[in-house]
N, C-alpha and C positions, 0 to 999 in steps of 0.2 A: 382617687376617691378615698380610700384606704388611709392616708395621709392625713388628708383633710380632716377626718374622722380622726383619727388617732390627735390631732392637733387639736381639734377640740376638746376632748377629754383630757389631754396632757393640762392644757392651760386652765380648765377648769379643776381641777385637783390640785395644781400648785396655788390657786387664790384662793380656795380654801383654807391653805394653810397661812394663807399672807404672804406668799410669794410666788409674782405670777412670774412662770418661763416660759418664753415663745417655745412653740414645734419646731425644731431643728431639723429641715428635710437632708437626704443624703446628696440633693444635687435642688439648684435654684439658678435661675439665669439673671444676668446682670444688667439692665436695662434701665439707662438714666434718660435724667428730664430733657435732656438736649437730645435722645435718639425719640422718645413720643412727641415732640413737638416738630421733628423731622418725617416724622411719619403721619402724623397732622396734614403738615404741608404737600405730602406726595398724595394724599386723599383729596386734597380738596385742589389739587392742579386737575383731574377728572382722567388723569393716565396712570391707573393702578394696574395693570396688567404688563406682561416684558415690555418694557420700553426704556427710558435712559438712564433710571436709576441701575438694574442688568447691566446693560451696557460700562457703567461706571463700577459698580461693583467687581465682574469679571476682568475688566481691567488693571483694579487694584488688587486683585486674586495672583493674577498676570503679575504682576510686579512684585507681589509679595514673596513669590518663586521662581524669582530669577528671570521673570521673560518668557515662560512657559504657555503655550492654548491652556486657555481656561474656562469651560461651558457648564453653566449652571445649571442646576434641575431643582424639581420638588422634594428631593429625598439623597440619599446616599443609595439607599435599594434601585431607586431609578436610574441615576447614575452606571451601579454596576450592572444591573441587564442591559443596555445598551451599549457598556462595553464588553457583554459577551459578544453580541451582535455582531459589533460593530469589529471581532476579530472573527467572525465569521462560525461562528459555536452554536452547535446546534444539535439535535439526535445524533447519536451513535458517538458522541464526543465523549470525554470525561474530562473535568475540573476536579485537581485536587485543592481539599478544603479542609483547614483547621476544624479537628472535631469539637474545641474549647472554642465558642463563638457566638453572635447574635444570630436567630433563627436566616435572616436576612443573606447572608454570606452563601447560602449552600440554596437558600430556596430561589434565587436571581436564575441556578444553575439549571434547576429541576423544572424554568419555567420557559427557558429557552430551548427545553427538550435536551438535553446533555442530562449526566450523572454526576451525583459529586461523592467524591472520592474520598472518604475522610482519614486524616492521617492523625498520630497524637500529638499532643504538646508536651514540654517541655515543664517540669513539675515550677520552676524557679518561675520564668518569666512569663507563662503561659503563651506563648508565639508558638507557631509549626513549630517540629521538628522535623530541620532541614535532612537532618539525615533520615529518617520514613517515610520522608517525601520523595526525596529520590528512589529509594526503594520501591514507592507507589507507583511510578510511570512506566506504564506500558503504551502501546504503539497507540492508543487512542487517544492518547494524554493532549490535550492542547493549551491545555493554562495553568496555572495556577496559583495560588489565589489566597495569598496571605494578609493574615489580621494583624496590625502592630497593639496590640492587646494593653488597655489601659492610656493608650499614648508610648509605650515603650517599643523604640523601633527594630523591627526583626533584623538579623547581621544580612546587611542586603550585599553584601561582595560576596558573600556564599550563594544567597538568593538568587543573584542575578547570574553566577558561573554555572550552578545548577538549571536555569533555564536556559543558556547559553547553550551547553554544553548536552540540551536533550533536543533543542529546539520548539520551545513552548512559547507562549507569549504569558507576561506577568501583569497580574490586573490585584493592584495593590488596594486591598479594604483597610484606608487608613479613617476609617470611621472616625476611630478614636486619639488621631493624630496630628489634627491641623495645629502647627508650631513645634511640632519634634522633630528632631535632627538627629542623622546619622554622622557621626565624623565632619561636623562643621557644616553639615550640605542638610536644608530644609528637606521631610519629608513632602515628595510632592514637586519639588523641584529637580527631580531628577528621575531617571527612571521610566518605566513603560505608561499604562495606565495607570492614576491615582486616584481613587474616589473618595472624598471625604464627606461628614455627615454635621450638619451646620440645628439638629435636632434641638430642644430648650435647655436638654442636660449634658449638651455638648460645650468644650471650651468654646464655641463661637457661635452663636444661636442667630438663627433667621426665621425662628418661630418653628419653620418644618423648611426644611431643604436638603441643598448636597451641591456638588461640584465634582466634575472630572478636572485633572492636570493630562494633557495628550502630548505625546513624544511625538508622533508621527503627525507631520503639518496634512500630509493625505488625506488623515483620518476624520480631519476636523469635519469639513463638510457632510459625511457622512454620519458622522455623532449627531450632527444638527439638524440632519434631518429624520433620524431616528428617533429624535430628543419632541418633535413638532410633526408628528403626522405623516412624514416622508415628502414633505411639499418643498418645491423648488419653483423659485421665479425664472422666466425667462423663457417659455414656453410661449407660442401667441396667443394663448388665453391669458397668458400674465402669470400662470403657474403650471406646474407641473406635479405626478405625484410618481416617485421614483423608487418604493419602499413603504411596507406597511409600517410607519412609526404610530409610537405612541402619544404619549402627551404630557412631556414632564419640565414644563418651561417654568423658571421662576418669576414669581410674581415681581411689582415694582416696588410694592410694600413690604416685602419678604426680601427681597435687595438693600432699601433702604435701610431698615435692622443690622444688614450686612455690613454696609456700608463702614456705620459706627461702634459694631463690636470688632472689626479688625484691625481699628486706629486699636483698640485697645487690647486686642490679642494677645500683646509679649507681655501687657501689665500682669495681667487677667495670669498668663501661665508662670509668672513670679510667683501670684499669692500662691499657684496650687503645688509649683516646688516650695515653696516655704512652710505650706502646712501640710506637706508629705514628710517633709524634715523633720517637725515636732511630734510627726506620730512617729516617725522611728524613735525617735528619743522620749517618748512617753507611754506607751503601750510594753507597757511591763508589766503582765497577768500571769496570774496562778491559775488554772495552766496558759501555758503562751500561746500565745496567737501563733500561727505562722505566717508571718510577713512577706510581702511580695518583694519582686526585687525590684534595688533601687534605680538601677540603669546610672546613666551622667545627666550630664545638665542638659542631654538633648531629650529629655522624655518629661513629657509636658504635662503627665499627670491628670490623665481624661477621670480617672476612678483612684478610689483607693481600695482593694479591696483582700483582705487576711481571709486565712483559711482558719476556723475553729478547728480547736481541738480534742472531734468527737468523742474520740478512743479513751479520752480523760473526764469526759463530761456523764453525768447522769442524766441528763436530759440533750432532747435535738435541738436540731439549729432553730427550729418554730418557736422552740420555748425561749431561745436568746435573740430571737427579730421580738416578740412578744414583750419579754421584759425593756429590750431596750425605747419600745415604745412605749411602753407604759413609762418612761422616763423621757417624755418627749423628744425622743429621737427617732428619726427614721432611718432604714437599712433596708438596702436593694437584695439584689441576689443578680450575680452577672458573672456565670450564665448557666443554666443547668446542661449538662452535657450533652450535645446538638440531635447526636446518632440515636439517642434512646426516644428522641419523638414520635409517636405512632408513625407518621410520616416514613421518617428514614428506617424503622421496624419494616417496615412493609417492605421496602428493598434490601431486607438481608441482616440489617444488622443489629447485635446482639450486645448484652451485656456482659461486660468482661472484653469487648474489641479494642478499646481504648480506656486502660485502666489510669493515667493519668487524669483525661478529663472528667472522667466518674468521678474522682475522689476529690477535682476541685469541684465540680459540680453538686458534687452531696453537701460540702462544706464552706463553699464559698459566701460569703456574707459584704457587701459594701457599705463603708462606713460614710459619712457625709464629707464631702468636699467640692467647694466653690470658690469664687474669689469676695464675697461678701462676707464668708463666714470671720472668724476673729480667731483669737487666738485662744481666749477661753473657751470659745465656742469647742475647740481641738480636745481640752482641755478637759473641759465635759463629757464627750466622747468616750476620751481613754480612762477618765474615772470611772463611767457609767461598765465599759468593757469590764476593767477589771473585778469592779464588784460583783458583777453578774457573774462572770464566769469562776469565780470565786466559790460564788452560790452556788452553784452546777457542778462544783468540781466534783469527780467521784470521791 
């Protein structure tokens, strides 16, 4: 709403002056004429709910990751509470959990009755740090539960010798991940649980959805019935109910979406390595931004998002989300720092616990990046940064 607002004002103030500039949002989904006319048609077949568009989707998910189970849901949220579930997590557990993250990560935890355990991140890449994760586990430890932060993949050969090596199971929130790769191997294609987030401002939109990648073939039936109610056929009524599941099946119409932004997925994560490339080479401010890091060509670029530099500024980060909207721009905030929520207050924890994610938390700011946007569009951005923060310098 916020947006919307701001877009109007923006547009109407530049054609005042004789030149009108669209609102530049920080994230837009790509949706062409051949996926609405695809979506047309799965409406008016009269089978909008799971049925063989799912089926087709999950199997090109399935393929996209090497041959992996692949079970879709309404969310990424959904996804990972049923793979707490579904590793048996429940009270008296604990889940450690990136304090730098989506409220999401840590609340799946608190709702399956477990604790989540938050550890800091890493000032560069914003991923756990593996080493206070290890520190983190004691004898209740049963998972843990890292965020590949922006599309940038956590060093999973430590990841996974650290769980290895405690006996935990790994339930990987690659929200921000679908098409990043570790050392040549797809996130999602490898490894324990995966859950990805298929959101409008995600690299691969299905409107609202998610997806698990399952290592264990055991597992699968079990996700699926936790995923649907706990309903099983084959019972002499014709079903059975084996488990209190929920209800997070994806639609056919919300499949269909699927279907044709994953033909175009590697396109899509070209454009957002290529205009992560022109912000490192054009975001030269007085004072400088500090830059995230760039990872290799396996980090797919979910966000782009620099840290301001308060300590140099006369004004807050309010006043430079403000200005740069007043310049038809928009800018996220991802993510304020998890622990300081009332919520996680109330269990214990305090300010000063995790002085990493505070400080990206206080200053973090997301610039815009899509695969529609242009090159000027980059371009605009980094002029608009520098002037600002220019203005604000102390």
């Amino acid at each position: 709403m916020a947006d919307r607002a701001h877009a109007r004002k923006a547009t109407a103030r530049s054609a005042s002056t004789g030149r009108q500039t669209a609102f530049l949002p920080f994230a837009r989904p790509t949706i062409d004429e051949e996926t609405i006319a695809a979506v047309a048609a799965v409406l008016r077949s009269g089978w909008i709910a799971s049925g063989p568009q799912v089926d087709a989707f999950e199997a090109a998910l399935s393929d996209y990751l090497g041959g992996r189970a692949v079970r879709t849901f309404t969310s990424a949220t959904g996804a990972l509470e049923v793979a707490l579930q579904a590793c048996g997590i429940g009270p008296g557990d604990e889940v450690i959990v990136p304090a730098m993250t989506f409220a999401a990560t840590a609340n799946v935890v608190v709702r399956v009755g477990a604790r989540p355990v938050f550890v800091d991140v890493e000032p560069a890449t914003r991923n756990i740090d593996l080493g206070r994760a290890e520190a983190a586990v004691t004898s209740r430890t049963r998972a843990i539960m890292p965020v590949h932060f922006a599309g940038l993949p956590v060093d999973m050969d430590a990841l996974y010798a650290l769980a290895q090596r405690h006996g935990v199971r790994v339930i990987e929130d690659a929200a921000h991940a679908i098409g990043s790769s570790h050392r040549g191997r797809r996130i999602g294609s490898f490894g324990d649980l995966i859950a990805f987030s298929f959101h409008p401002n995600k690299n691969l939109t299905t409107i609202e959805g998610g997806a698990l990648s399952i290592r264990e073939s055991v597992e699968v039936k079990q996700i699926e019935r936790l995923r649907f109610h706990g309903l099983e056929n084959g019972s002499e009524s014709g079903m059975d109910i084996l488990v209190a599941g929920g209800k997070y099946n994806l639609s056919d119409v919300a499949a269909c979406v699927g279907l044709a932004q994953l033909r175009r997925l590697e396109q899509f994560n070209r454009r957002r390595r290529e205009f992560a490339a022109r912000y490192f080479e054009r975001l030269d401010t007085d004072p400088p931004l500090l830059l995230p890091a760039r990872g290799d060509e396996g980090h797919s670029w979910h966000m782009f998002a620099p840290l301001l530099p308060l300590d140099r500024m006369r004004a807050g980060r309010v006043d430079f989300i403000r200005a740069m909207r007043e310049r038809g721009i928009g800018v996220g905030v991802h993510y304020p720092a998890l622990h300081l929520f009332s919520l996680y207050r109330k269990m214990g924890y305090r300010p000063g616990d995790f002085p990493n994610a505070e400080h990206i938390g206080r200053s973090t700011v997301t610039l815009p990046l899509f695969p529609a946007m242009s090159e000027n569009d980059v371009d605009r951005v980094c002029d608009s940064c520098a002037g600002i923060l220019g203005r604000l310098r102390n």
